[in-house]
C-alpha positions in Angstrom: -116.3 40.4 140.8 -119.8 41.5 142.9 -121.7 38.3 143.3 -125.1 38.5 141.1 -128.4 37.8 142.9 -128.8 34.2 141.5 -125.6 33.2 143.2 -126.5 34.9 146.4 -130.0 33.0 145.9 -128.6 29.5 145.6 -126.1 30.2 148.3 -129.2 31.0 150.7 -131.2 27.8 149.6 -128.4 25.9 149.9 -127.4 27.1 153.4 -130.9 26.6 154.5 -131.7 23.5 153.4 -128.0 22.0 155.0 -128.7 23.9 158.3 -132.7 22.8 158.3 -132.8 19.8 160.5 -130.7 22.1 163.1 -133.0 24.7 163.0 -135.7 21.8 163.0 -133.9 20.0 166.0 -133.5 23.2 168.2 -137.4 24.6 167.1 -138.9 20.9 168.4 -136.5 20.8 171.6 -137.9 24.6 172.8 -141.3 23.4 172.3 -141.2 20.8 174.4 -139.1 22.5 177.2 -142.2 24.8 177.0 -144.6 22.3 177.1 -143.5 19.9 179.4 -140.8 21.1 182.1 -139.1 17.5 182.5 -138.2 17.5 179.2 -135.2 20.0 180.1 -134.1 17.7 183.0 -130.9 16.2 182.3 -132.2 12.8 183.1 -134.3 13.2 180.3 -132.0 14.3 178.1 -129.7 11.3 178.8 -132.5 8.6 178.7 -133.4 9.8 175.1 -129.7 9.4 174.0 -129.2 5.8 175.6 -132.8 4.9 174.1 -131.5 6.2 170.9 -128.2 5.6 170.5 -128.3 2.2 168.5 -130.0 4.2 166.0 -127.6 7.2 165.8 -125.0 4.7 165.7 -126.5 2.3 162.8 -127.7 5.8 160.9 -123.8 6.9 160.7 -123.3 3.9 159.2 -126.3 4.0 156.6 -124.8 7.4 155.5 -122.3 5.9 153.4 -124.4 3.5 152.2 -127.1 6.1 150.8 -124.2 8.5 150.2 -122.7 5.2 147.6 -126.8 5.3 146.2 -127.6 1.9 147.9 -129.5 1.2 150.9 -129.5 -1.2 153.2 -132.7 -3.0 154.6 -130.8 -5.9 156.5 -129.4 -3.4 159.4 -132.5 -4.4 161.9 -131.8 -8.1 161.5 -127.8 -7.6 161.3 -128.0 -5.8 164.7 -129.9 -8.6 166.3 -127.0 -11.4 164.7 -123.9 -9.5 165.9 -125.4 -9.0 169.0 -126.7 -12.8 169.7 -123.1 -13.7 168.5 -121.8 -11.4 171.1 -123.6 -12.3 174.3 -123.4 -15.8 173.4 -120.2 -15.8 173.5 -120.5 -13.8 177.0 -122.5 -16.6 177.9 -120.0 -19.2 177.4 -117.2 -16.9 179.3 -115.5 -15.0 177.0 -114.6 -11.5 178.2 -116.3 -8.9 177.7 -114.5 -6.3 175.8 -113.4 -9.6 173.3 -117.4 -10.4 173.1 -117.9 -6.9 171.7 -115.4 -6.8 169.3 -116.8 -10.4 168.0 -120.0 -8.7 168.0 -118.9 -5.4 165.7 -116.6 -8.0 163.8 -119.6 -10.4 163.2 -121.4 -7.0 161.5 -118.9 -6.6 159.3 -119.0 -9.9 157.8 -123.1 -9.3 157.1 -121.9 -6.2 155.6 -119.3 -8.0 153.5 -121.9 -10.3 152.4 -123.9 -7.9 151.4 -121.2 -5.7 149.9 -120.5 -9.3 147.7 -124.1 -9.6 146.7 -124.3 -6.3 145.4 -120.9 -6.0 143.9 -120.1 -9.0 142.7 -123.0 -10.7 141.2 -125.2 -7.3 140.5 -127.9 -7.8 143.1 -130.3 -4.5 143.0 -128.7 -3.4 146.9 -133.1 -3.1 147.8 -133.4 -7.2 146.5 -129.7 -8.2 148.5 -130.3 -6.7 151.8 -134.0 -7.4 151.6 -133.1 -11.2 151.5 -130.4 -10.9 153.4 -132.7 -9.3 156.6 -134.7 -12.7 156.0 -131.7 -14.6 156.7 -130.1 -12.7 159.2 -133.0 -13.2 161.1 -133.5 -16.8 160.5 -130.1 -17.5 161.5 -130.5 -15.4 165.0 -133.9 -17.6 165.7 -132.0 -20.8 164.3 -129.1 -20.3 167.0 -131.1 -19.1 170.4 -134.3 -21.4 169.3 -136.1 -18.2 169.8 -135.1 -17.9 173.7 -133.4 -15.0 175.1 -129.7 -15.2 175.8 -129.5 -14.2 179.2 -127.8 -17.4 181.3 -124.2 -16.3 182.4 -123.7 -12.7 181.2 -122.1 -10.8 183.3 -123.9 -7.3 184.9 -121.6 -5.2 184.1 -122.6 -5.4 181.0 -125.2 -3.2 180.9 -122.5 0.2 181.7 -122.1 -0.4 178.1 -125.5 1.3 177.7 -126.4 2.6 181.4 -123.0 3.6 182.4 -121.7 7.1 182.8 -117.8 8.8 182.2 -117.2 11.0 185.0 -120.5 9.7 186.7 -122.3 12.6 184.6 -121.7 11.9 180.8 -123.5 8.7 179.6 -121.2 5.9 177.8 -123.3 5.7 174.6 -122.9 9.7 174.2 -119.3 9.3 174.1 -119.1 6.3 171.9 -121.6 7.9 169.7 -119.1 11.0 169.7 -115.7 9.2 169.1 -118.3 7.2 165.6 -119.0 10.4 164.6 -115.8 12.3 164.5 -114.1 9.3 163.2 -116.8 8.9 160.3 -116.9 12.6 159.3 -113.2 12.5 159.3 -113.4 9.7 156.8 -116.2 10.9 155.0 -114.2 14.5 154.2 -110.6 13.4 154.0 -110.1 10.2 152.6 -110.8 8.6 149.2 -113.7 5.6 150.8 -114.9 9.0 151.7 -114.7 11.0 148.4 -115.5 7.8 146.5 -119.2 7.2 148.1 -120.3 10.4 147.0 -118.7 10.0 143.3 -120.6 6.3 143.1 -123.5 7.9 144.5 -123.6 10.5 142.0 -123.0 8.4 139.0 -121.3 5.0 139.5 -120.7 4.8 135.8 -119.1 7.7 135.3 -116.8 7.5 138.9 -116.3 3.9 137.1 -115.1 5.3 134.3 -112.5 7.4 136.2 -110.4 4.5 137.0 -112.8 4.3 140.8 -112.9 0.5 141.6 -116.5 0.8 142.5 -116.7 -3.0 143.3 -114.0 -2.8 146.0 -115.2 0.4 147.5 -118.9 -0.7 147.8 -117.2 -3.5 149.5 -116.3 -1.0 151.9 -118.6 0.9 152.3 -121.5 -2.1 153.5 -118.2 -3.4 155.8 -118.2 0.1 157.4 -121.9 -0.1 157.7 -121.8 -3.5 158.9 -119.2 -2.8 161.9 -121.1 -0.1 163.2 -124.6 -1.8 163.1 -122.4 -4.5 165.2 -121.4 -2.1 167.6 -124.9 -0.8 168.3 -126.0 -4.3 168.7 -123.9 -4.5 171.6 -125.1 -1.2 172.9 -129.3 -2.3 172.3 -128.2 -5.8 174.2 -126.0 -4.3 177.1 -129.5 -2.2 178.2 -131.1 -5.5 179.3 -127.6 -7.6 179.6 -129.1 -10.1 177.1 -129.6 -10.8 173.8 -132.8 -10.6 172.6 -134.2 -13.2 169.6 -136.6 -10.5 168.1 -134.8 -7.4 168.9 -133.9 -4.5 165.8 -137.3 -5.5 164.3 -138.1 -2.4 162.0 -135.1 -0.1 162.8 -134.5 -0.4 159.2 -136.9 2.1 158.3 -135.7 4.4 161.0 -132.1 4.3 160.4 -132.9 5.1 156.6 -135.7 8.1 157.7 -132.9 9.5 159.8 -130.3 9.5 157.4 -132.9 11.2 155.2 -134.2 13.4 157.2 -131.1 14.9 158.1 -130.0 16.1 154.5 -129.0 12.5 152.3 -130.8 11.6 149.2 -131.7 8.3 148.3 -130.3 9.0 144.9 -126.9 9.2 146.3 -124.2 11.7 146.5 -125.4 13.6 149.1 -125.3 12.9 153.6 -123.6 14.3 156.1 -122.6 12.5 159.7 -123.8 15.8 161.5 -127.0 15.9 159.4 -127.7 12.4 160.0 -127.5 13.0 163.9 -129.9 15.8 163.6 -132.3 13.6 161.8 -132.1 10.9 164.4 -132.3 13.4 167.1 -134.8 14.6 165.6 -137.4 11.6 165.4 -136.0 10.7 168.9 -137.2 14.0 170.6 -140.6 13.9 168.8 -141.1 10.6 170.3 -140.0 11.6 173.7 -142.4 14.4 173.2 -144.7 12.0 172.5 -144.4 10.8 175.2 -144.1 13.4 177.7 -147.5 14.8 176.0 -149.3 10.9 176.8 -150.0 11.1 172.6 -150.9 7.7 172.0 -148.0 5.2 170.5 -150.4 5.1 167.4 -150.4 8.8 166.7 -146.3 8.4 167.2 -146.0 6.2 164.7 -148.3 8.5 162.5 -145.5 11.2 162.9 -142.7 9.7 162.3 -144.2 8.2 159.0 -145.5 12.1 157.9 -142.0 13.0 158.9 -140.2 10.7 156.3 -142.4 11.1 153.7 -141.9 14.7 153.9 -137.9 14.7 153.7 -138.2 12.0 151.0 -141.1 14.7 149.4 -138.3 17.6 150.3 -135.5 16.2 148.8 -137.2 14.9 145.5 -138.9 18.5 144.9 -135.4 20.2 145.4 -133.4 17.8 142.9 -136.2 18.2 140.3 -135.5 22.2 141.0 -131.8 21.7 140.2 -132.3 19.6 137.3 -134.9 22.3 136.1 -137.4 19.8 136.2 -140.4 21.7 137.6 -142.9 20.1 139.7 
């Protein structure tokens, strides 16, 4: 049966809004080869993804909790707790593949708590991650006093961030690549996968099909929590210490990437691949920025149009499908 020009219509919209922050992501990296010839360097290119990688990192993770229609504003002061907990335990002379796992384990049980919160006793997931970022961060200035941890870490350390495989391919790019894979795998094949969208879309009704939505939220934050643990360890290993006030505000960038790179924060919709494009995308307008000498003012000025935009975007295109109007 010949496909009627509606369907070919939606097929094209839909197509072009999935494949947008590619396009977006490719248009913004030719300018700026253009326009500044170090951009293209290699060095470059590897400085913006071991500046950005706790981000991409954390943003994977926040795609299955906007996927699941929650959010999570604790991820900023999380990072800075798993990571404290990890080079403390450095400090002290634990090794250092044990003080990572510690580190990714101690996100976990944030996310569990806030999985718990939201699950168990109803919290709104805005209210239970927004008090949960208060104590998360209390707790990181209540254990280092509000002093660096730095005192018997050992250097090597930092190849966790500033290392390279090969001598050419940087260590967070790989790790970034082995989180993605494994997420979209998990995402597209298995039911924690399946089940974050159905939530997302209508937690009642995914209720209502015999989903145990509690458990599975559960999950979900867990999975969030464990890889905002992991890039905790990555943002720490760049200096080879852990840092009181660091992850203050990544919140809103983790979020705007997950956003900007296709999810709704209605739920039901994100992609691992779009999320990377969103994050890629903030991260090369900021190198831009930089390149350019624009002002860190007019950078944050961006980056603010740029998420209101996709949140603009993606509210304009639901009320379409829902025949809404304007």
């Amino acid at each position: 049966m010949p496909m009627n020009t509606s369907n070919r219509t939606e097929i094209l919209r839909t197509s072009y809004e999935k494949f947008l922050p590619f396009v977006s992501v490719v248009v913004i990296g030719g300018v700026l080869a253009v326009c500044s010839p170090y951009f293209r360097t290699w060095q470059n290119l590897s400085n913006i993804i071991r500046q950005h990688s706790q981000i991409i990192i954390m943003a994977i993770g926040m795609t299955f909790v906007i996927a699941s229609g929650g959010i999570d504003l604790s991820i900023g002061s999380m990072m800075a707790l798993a990571g404290i907990c990890g080079t403390f335990l450095m400090s002290v002379g634990v090794p250092i593949v044990v003080a990572v796992l510690a580190g990714c384990l101690g996100g976990l049980v944030c996310g569990l708590l806030n999985g718990l919160l939201i699950s168990r006793l109803k919290i709104s997931a805005f209210i239970a991650t927004l008090g949960t970022m208060q104590v998360f961060r209390g707790l990181v200035l209540v254990i280092t006093k509000g002093l660096p941890v730095d005192k018997g870490i050992p250097r090597s350390f930092g190849n966790l961030r500033n290392g390279n495989v090969f001598g050419v391919i940087p260590i967070p790019l790989v790790l970034i690549l082995v989180v993605a894979v494994i997420a979209s795998l998990i995402l597209r094949y298995t039911r924690l996968g399946r089940y974050s969208y159905a939530i997302g879309s209508n937690a009642e009704a995914a209720r209502h099909s015999g989903i145990r939505v509690g458990t599975y939220l559960l999950l979900i934050y867990a999975v969030s929590g464990f890889l905002t643990g992991l890039a905790g360890m990555v943002e720490f290993s760049s200096l080879v210490s852990g840092q009181p006030t660091a992850g203050e505000g990544y919140e809103l960038k983790v979020i705007a990437a997950v956003v900007i790179g296709g999810g709704s924060l209605m739920g039901g919709e994100g992609t691992v691949s779009g999320t990377i494009a969103g994050a890629l995308l903030m991260a090369l307008l900021l190198n831009g920025c930089t390149l350019l000498r624009i002002s860190d003012y007019v950078q944050k000025i961006v980056i603010g149009a740029l998420i209101v935009l996709a949140v603009a975007f993606d509210q304009l295109r639901r009320r379409k499908i829902e025949g809404g109007g304007l």
